[in-house]
C-alpha positions as CSV (number, residue, x, y, z in Angstrom):
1,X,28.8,1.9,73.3
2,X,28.9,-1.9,72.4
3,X,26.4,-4.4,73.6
4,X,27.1,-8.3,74.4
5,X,25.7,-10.0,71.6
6,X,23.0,-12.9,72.1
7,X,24.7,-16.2,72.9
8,X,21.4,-17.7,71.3
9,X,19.0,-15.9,69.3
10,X,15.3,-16.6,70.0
11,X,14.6,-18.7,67.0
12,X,17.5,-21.2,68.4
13,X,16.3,-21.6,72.3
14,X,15.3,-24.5,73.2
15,X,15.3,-24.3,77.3
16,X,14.1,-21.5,79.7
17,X,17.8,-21.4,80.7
18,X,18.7,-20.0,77.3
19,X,15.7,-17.6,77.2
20,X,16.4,-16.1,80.7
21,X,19.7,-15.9,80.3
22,X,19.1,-13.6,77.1
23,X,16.2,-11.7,78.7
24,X,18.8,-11.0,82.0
25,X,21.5,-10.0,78.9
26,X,18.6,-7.7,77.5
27,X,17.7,-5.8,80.9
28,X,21.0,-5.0,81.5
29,X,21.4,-3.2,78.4
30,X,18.1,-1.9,78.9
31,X,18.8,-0.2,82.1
32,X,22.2,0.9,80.6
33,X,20.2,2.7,77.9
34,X,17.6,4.0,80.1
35,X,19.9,5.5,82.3
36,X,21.8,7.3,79.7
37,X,18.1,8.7,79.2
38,X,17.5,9.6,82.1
39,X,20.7,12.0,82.0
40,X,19.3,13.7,79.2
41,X,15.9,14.2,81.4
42,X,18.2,15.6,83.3
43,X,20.0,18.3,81.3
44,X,16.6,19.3,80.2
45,X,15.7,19.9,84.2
46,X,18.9,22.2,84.2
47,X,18.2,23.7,81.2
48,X,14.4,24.4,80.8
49,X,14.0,28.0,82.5
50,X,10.4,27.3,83.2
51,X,8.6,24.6,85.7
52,X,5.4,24.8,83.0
53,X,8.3,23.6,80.3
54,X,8.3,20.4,81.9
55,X,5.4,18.8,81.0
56,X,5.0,19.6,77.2
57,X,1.5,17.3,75.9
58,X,2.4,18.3,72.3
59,X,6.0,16.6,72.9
60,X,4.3,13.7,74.7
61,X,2.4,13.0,71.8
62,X,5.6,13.6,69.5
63,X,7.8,10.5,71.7
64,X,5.1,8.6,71.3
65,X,4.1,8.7,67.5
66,X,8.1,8.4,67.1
67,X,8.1,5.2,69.3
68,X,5.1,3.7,67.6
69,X,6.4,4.2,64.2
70,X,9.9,2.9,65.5
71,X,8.1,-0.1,67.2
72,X,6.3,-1.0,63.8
73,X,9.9,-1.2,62.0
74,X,11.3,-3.8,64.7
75,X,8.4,-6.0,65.4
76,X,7.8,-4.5,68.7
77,X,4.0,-5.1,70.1
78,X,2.5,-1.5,70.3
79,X,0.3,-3.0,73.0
80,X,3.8,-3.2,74.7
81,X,5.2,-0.3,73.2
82,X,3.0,2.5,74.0
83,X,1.8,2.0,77.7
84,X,5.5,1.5,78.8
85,X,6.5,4.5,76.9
86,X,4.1,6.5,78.3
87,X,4.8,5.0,81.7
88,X,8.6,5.7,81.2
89,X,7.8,9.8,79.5
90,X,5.7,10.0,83.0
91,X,8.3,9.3,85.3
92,X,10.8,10.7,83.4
93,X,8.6,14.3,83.9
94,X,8.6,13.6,87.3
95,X,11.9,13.1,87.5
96,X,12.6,16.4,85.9
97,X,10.9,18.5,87.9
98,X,12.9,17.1,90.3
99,X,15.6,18.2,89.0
100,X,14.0,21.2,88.5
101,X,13.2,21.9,91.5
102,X,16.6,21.2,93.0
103,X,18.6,23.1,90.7
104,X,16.4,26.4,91.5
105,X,16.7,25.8,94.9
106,X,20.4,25.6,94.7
107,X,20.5,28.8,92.0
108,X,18.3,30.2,95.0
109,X,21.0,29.5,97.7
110,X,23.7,30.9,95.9
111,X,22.1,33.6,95.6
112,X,21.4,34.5,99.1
């Protein structure tokens, strides 16, 4: 997966046009990422045989320390960092047991 590269890195902006225009670049490949996440959020709702497997604090904690740590290396803000993390593993679990959910119900149906 390649990413467009920045047109003009921060240190060389000098107008809001040039800094919006890379933040607009940025979210794009954000969401691009986060997406391919949230497949994998996904696999583990189809995968994980239990709905108590979902929500695992110990591997909360895990993300998070690994985010921090990652965040330190590339000047990222953990004031940033770790509230949108743990907004993002949140919603992600939700999401899961969505998935969940509807996968049992269809192994249910099947069934029947």
């Amino acid at each position: 997966m390649t990413f467009p590269t920045a047109q003009t890195p921060p240190e060389d902006c000098t107008t809001m046009d040039e800094v919006r225009a890379e933040i607009d670049r940025l979210d794009r490949i954000l969401v691009t990422l986060l997406a391919e996440r949230q497949r994998y959020i996904e696999a583990a709702g189809r995968i994980k045989p239990r709905a108590d497997e979902v929500r695992l604090p110990w591997r909360i904690e895990d993300v998070v320390a690994k985010v921090l740590a990652e965040a330190r290396t590339q000047g990222l803000s953990e004031k940033i960092a770790e509230p949108v993390w743990r907004e993002l593993i949140d919603r992600s679990i939700d999401h899961e047991h969505e998935v969940w959910d509807r996968h049992r119900s269809a192994a249910v149906e099947k069934s029947s």
